[in-house]
C-alpha positions in Angstrom: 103.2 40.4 9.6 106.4 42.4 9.4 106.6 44.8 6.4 109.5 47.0 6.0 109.8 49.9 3.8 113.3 51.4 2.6 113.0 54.7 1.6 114.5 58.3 1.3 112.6 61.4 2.7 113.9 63.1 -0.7 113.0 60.9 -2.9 109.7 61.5 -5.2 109.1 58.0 -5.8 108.7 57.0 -2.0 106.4 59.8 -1.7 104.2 58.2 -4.3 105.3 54.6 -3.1 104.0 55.4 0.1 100.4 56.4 -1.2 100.1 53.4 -2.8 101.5 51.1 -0.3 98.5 53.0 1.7 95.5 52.1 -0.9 97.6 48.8 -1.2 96.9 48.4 2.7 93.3 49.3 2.9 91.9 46.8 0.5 94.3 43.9 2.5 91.9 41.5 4.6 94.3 41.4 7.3 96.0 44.9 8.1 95.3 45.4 11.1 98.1 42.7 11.6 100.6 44.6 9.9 103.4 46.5 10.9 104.9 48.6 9.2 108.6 50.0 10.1 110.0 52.8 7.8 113.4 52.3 6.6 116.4 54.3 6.3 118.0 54.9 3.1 120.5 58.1 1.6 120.2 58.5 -1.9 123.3 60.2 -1.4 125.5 60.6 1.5 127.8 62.8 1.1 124.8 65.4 0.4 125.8 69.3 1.7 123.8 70.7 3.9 122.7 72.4 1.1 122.7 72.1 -2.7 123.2 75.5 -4.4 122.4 76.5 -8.4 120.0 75.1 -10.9 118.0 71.9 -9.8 117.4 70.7 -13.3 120.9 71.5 -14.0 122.5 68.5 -11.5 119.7 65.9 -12.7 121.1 66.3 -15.9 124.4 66.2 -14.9 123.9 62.9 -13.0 121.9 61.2 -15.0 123.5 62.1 -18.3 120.8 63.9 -19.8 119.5 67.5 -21.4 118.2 70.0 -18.8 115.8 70.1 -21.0 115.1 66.7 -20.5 115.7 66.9 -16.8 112.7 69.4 -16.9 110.4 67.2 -18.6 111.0 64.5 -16.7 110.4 66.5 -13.5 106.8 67.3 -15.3 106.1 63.8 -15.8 107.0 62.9 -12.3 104.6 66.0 -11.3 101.8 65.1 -13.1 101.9 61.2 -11.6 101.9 62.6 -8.2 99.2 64.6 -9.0 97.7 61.2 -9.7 98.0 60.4 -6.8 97.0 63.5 -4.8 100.4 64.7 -4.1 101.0 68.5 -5.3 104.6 68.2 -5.7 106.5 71.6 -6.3 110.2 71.5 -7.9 110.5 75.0 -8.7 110.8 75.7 -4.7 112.6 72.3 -3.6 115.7 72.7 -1.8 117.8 69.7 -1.5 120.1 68.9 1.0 121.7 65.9 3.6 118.2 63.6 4.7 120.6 61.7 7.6 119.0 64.2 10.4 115.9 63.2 9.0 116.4 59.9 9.1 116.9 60.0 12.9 114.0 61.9 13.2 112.2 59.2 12.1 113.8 56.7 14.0 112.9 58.7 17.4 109.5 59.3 16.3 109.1 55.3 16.1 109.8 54.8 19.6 106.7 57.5 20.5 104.3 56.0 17.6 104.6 58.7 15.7 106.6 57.2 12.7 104.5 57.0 9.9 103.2 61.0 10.9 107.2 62.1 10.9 107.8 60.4 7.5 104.6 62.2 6.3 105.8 65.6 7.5 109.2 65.5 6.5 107.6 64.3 2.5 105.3 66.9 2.3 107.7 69.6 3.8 110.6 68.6 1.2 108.1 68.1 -2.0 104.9 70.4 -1.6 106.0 73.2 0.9 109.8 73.8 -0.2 111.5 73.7 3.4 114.8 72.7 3.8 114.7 69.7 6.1 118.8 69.6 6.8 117.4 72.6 9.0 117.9 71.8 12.2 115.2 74.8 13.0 113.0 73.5 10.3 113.1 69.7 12.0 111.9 70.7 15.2 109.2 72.8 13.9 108.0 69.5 12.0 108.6 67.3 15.0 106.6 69.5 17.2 103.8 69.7 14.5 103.8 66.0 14.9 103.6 65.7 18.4 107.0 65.1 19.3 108.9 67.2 22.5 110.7 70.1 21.4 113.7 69.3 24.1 114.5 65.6 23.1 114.6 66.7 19.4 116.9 69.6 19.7 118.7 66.9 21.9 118.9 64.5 19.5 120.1 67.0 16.6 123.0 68.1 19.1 124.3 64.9 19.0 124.5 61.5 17.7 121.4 60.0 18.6 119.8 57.3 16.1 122.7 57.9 14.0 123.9 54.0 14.1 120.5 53.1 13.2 120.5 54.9 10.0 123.8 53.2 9.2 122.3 49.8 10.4 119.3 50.3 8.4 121.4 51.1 5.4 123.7 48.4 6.0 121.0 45.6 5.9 119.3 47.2 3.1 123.4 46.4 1.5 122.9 43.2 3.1 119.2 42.2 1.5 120.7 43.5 -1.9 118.5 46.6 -2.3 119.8 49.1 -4.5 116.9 51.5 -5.1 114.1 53.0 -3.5 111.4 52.5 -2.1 111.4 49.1 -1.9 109.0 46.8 0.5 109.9 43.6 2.2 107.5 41.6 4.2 109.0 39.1 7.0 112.3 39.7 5.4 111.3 36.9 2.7 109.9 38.4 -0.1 110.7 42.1 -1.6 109.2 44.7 -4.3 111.5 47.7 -5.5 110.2 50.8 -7.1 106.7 52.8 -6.5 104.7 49.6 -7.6 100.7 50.2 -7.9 98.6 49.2 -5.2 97.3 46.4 -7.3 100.8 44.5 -7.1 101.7 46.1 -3.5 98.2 43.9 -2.8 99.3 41.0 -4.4 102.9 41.5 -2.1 101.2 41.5 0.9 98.6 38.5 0.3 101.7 36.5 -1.2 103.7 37.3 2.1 100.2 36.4 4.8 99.9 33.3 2.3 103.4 32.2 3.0 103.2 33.2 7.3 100.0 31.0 7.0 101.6 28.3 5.3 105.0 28.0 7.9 102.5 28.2 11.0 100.3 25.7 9.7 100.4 22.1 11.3 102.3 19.4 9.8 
């Protein structure tokens, strides 16, 4: 079974989608028939390299809001990744463009190293502060991951992977998805937003139900 996940690697609420996709996974009968394909998705594209002044100051901005409020909703967020074992640090995020990420990504799939990339590159944005438009700072994390330090300086000269993260963002325009993360199994049934494990669970039965069902003799 095919299960896709469309996320951003600056986006809080795929970091704690993807913990709970994980728990969601462990207690599934048949995992070890699953697999899983990250996703690209920009939350915005026409990101800097990057963002300068107050980060409280632009959420409020965006979202039509207090900074004050922007703070607190920054706590909140905070204490639900704590929840979930995540320490996330605002105070030293530094935001910038994820699309070099997102081609990281997509080369780390074809060495089976995927799911370790998006790891690095969430925990790097949201608990260490690095700035992963850094070209220096993506290799670094690439090489902590196991990948060669040549082909990913290579692939950052260039434009390597970089119609894949538009195809991947096309067919997420295509399937309708608007926010992130969301999770599709087989390309047949979907779930937006960091769901708990309990309904990610209830996704992934649904979707094995439904392959059992088609394969099943007349």
């Amino acid at each position: 079974m095919d299960v896709e996940i469309w996320s951003d690697v600056a986006c809080p609420w795929c970091y704690v989608g993807k913990r709970r996709f994980e728990a969601a996974l462990e207690q599934f009968e048949h995992r070890d028939d699953v697999n899983v394909t990250w996703r690209s998705f920009e939350l915005d594209r026409d990101a800097p390299h990057e963002r300068t002044g107050d980060r409280a100051e632009r959420l409020a901005e965006k979202y039509g809001m207090t900074v004050q409020q922007a703070r607190e909703a920054e706590e909140r967020l905070t204490a639900v990744a704590a929840g979930e074992d995540l320490p996330f640090r605002f105070d030293i995020a530094r935001s910038g463009t994820t699309f070099d990420g997102h081609r990281l990504v997509h080369l780390a799939e074809t060495h089976d190293l995927q799911d370790a990339m998006k790891e690095r590159l969430l925990r790097a944005y949201f608990t260490e502060g690095e700035l992963i438009s850094d070209h220096d700072t993506l290799v670094r994390l690439a090489v902590e991951v196991g990948l060669d330090e040549r082909e990913v300086r290579e692939l950052l000269a260039g434009e390597r992977y970089a119609d894949e993260v538009r195809e991947d963002e096309r067919t997420a325009g295509e399937l309708g998805i608007s926010a992130v993360p969301t999770f599709v199994v087989d390309r047949k049934l979907g779930a937006s937003g960091a769901q708990p494990p309990d309904a990610l669970l209830d996704l992934l039965r649904e979707g094995w139900a439904k392959r059992s069902l088609a394969s099943a003799p007349a």
